[in-house]
N, C-alpha and C positions, 0 to 999 in steps of 0.2 A: 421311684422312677425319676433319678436329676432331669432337671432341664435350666438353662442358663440364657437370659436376655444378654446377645450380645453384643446389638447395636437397636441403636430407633433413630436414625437419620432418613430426611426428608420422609416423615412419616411412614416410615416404614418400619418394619420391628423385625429383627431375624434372633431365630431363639435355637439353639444349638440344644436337643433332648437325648438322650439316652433307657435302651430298655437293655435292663441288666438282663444279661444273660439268663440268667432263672427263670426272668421274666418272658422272654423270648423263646425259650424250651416248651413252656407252656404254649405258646403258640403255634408255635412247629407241630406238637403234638394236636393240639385241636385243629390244625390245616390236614394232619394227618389222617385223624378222626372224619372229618368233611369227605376227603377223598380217597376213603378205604380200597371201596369198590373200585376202583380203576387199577390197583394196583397186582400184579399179578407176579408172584416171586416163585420160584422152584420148590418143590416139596409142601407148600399151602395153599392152599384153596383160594379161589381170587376174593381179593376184600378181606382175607382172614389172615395177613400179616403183619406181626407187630410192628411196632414202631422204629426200634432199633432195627431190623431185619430190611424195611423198605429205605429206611438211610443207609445202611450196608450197599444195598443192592441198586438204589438210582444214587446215591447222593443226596447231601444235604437239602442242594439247591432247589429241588423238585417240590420242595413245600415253601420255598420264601415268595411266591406272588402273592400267596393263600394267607402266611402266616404273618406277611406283611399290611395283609389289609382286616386283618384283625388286630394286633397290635398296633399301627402307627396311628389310625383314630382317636383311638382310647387316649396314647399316650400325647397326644396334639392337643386333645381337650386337655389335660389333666396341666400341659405347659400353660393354657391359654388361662388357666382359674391361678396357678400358681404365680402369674405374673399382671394380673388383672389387666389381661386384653381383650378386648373387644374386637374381633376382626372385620373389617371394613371392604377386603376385599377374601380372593378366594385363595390358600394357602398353598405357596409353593415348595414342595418339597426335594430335598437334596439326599440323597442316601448315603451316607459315608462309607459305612461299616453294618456289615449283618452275617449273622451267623445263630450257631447253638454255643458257640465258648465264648463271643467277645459281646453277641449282644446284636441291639441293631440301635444305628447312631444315625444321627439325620439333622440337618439342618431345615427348618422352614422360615418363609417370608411371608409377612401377611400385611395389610395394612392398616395406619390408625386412622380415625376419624381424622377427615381434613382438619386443619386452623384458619381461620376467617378474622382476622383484624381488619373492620370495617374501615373505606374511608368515608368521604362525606357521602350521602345520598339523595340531601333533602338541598331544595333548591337546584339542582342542574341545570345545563343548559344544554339538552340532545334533539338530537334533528328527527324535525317528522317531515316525511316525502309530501313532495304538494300533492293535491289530488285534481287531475285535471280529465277531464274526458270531451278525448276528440271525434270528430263527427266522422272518420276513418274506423273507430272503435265500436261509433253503431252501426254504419255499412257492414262492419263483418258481422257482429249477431244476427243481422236482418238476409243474411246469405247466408248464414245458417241453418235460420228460420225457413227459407227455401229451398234446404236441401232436404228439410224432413220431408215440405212437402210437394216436394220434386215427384215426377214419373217416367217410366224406362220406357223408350219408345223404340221398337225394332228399326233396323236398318237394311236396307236390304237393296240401295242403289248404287252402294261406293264400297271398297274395300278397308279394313281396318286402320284407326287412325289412333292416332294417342289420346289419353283418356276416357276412349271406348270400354265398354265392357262386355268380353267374350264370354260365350260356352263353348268348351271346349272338352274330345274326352285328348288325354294323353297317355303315352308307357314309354316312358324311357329304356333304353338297351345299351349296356358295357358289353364291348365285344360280343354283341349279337345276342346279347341272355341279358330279359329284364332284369333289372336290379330290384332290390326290398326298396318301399315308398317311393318307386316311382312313376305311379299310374295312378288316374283316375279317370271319373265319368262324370259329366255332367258340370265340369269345374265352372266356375263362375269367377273368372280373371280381369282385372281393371289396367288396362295397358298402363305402361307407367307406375305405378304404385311400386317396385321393385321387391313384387313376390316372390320372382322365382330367380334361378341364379342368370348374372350380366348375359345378355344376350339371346333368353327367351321368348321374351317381352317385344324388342326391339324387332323380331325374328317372324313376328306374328304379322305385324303391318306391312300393310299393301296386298292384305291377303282376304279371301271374298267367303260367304258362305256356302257350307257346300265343299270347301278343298279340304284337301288331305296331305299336308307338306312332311319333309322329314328336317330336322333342325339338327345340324350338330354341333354340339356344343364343346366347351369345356368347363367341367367344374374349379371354383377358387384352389388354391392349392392350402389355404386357411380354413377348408370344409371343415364342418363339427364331425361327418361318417368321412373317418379314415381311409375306409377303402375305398373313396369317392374320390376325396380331394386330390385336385388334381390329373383327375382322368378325362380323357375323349369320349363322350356319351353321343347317344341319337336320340330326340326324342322326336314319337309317329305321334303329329297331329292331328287333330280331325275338328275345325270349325260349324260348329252349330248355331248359332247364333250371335248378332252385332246389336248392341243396344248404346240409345243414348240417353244421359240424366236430360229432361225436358224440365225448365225452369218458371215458373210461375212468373209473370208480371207483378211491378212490385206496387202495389191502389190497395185501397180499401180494402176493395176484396180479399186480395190474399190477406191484408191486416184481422179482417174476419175470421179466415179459414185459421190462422196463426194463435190467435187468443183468443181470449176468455173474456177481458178487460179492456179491452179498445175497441173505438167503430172504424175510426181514422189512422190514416198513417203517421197524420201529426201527433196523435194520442199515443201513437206505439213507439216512436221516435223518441219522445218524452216520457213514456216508463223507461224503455230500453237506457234513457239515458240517465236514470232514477237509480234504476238497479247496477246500472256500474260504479255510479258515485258512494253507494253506499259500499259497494266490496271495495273499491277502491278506498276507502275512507276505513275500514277494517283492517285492510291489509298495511295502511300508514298508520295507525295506532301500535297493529303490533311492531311496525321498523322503529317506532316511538321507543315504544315500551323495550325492545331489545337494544337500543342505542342508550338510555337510559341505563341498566344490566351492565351494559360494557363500559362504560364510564365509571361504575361505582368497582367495578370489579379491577379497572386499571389501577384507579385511586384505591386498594385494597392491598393486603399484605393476605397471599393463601398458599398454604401449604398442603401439598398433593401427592399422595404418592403416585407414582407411577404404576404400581399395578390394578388401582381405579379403573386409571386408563386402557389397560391394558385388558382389564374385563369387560370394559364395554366394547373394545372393539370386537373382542372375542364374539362377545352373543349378536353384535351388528353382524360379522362374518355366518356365523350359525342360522342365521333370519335367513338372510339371503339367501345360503345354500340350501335351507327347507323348502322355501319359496321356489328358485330353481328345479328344484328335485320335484316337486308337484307337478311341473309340465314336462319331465322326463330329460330335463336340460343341467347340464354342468356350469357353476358358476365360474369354475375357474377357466372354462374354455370362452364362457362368456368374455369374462376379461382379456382375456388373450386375441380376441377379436378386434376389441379396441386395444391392444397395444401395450395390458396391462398387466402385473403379474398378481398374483395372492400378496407376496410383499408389499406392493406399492400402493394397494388397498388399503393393507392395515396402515401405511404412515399416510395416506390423506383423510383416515379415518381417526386415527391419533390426534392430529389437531382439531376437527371438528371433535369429536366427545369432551378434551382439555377445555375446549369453551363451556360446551354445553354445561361437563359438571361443575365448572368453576361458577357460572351462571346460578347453577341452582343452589348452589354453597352460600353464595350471597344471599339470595333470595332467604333461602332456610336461618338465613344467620339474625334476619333483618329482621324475622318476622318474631324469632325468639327474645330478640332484643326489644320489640317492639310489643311483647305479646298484648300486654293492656288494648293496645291499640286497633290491634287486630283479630281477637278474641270473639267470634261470635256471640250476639244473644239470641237467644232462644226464636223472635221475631226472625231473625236475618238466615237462622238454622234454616226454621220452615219454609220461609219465603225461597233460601237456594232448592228446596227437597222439590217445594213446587214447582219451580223453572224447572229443575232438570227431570221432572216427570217429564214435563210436557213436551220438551224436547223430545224424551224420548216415546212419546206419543200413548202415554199412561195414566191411570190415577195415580195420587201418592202413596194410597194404601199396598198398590201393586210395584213402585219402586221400590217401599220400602222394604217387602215383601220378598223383590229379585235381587236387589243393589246392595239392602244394607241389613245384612239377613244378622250381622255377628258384632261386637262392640270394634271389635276391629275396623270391621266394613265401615261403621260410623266416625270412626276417629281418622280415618283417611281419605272421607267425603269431605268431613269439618278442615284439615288440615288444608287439602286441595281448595276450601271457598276459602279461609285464611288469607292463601297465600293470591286469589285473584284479587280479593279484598287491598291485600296489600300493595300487588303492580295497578288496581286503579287509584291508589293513594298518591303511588311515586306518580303516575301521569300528570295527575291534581298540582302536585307539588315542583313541577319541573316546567321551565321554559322551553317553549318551542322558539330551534333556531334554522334559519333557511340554508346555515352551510352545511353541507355534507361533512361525514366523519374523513372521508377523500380527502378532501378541499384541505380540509385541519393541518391532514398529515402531510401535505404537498407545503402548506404556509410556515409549517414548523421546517421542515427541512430548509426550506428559503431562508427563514429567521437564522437557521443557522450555518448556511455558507454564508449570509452577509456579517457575519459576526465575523468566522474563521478567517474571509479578505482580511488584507491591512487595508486602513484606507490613506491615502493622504494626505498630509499635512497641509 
């Protein structure tokens, strides 16, 4: 079974394979064999036609999906050992030529392990964001705080206002015949919130409990139901109830009814501002720790195939549309909401994966280069096995038990504390600087229209 490397540019490898004919026949006949029973030819019995008889009678073609996915496997491993490839991404295949006389000929693409020639790493200079927290920052948790323990207090001297929240039943009617999901009972509606389509909402106030109005509307002509969009509806209201959120005064007291850990407001003002400083102080280590990443990775020479990229976007696309499809919704009309297409997806999801895996290329490179260094002992094993029980709110016996059942599971527990081992090294090892990566690239471009002027003499 030839097969021939014909290129390996920008890590890519395309290998041009061949199944002889011989070999190919055999296939035919074992797709033939799979799908006997389906075949029904004049004068035999269904399922009971040979092999030549059901090529006579449909043609060749009616066995090459079958006979192709038994032979191009085989014959895609057998290129990948003959050429000592490792494929790194997932292989694309090109079908030139197939048959029973000439064979079946194909081209595929696959790709090699990136290249990572490191540039510096140790010593930088990357920007970690200040961490400041404004007294604006804890006003909003502490209105928060009061909306859990807010309570709804009936209305019943004024007619509906914005941000009331109604009971209401409704049923929509297209030309005088309810439509599918357009009725309910008992809804529980928040004016304003823009639950239901433009002009519902708005359609409601001024209106008192007890009425019964008709609304008529028109749906977006960007509806997700087809036979909606677009159209002139009525919906029959019916007003059961007005309520309002009633908000706690903000003392002691409510600081009581709020926590656990304070008597006073000053006391809750001052965790409240405890606990932002440290998410805040989290969340600037990791712009740290990624500005850091993107520095080594500029200073770095990497080579990438392209269809890396082009698999992760794939399974990002795949996520989402499982996701999607769980609450009975289309991703791609999503998109199309905002403006978007499945195309345009895939290329602002192109650049982000290009970073990400080029990010972790380093990372992986740094840490192989560095293995001494990074190398867990046996102390540091358990100590991470500890933490991350606890996190996940277990004995160790019982993580080890659920997490790290297989020598596998263990060597990509160990690799993953490795490698955090490693990004709190680079933090260790690197300066904190107050310009933004912004700031850089605005002062490089200046440096260089002032070079490009003449100046004079």
């Amino acid at each position: 079974m030839p097969s021939q490397k014909v290129s390996e540019e920008k890590r890519t490898a395309l290998i041009a394979v061949q199944v002889t004919p011989e070999e190919f026949r055999e296939s035919l006949q074992a797709a033939h064999r799979k799908n006997a029973r389906h075949f029904q030819v004049p004068g035999f019995r269904k399922g009971k036609a040979p092999y030549p008889v059901v090529v006579r009678h449909y043609g060749e073609g009616v066995l090459y999906d079958d006979a192709i996915e038994i032979a191009l496997p085989k014959a895609y491993e057998e290129a990948l050992t003959e050429h000592d490839i490792a494929p790194f991404s997932d292989p694309r295949f090109n079908v030139k030529e197939i048959g029973g006389e000439s064979g079946l000929v194909f081209d595929v693409e696959v790709a090699l392990k990136p290249a990572v020639e490191l540039g510096k790493y140790e010593g930088l200079e990357a920007y970690r964001p200040p961490v400041e927290v404004d007294e604006s920052e804890i006003d909003e948790k502490i209105e928060v705080a009061r909306g859990r323990v807010s309570r709804l207090a009936p209305v019943s001297d004024r007619p509906i206002q914005e941000g009331d929240r109604v009971t209401i039943d409704y049923e929509g009617f297209h030309n005088d015949v309810p439509f599918e999901g357009g009725q309910a009972k008992g809804h529980l509606l928040v004016i304003g919130s823009g639950s239901f389509i433009p002009g519902f909402e708005e359609g409601l106030i001024g209106h008192e409990v007890g009425e019964e109005i008709d609304l008529p509307l028109t749906f977006p002509s960007e509806y997700h139901a087809e036979d909606l969009a677009g159209q002139d509806v009525v919906f029959k209201v019916k007003i059961h109830e007005i309520t309002v959120k009633e908000l706690p005064e903000i003392d002691d007291e409510f600081v009581r009814d709020v926590s656990d850990t304070c008597d006073t407001l000053e006391e809750y003002r001052a965790e409240i501002r405890s606990d932002l400083e440290e998410e805040k102080n989290k969340e600037a280590d990791a712009a740290f720790e990624q500005n850091i990443i993107d520095l080594i990775v500029k200073d770095s020479t990497i080579e990438l195939s392209d269809l890396i990229v082009e698999d992760e976007v794939e399974h990002a696309l795949e996520r989402q549309q499982r996701q999607f499809s769980m609450y009975g919704l289309n991703f791609a009309d999503f998109l199309s909401y905002q403006g978007q297409s499945i195309a345009d997806y895939r290329n602002e999801q192109a650049e982000h994966a290009r970073k990400v895996i080029e990010s972790a290329w380093v990372v992986e490179t740094m840490r192989l280069k560095e293995k001494e260094r990074f190398e867990l002992s046996e102390e540091e094993l358990e100590q991470a096995i500890s933490e991350a029980a606890e996190k996940q709110g277990v004995s160790t016996e019982v993580f080890r038990e659920e997490y790290l059942k297989t020598e596998h599971d263990v060597e990509h527990f160990e690799h993953d504390q490795e490698n955090l081992k490693l990004l709190k090294w680079l933090k260790e090892v690197s300066v904190v600087t107050d310009v933004a990566p912004e700031q850089e690239v605005v002062e490089d471009e200046e440096d260089e229209q002032e070079e490009e002027v003449p100046r004079e003499e």
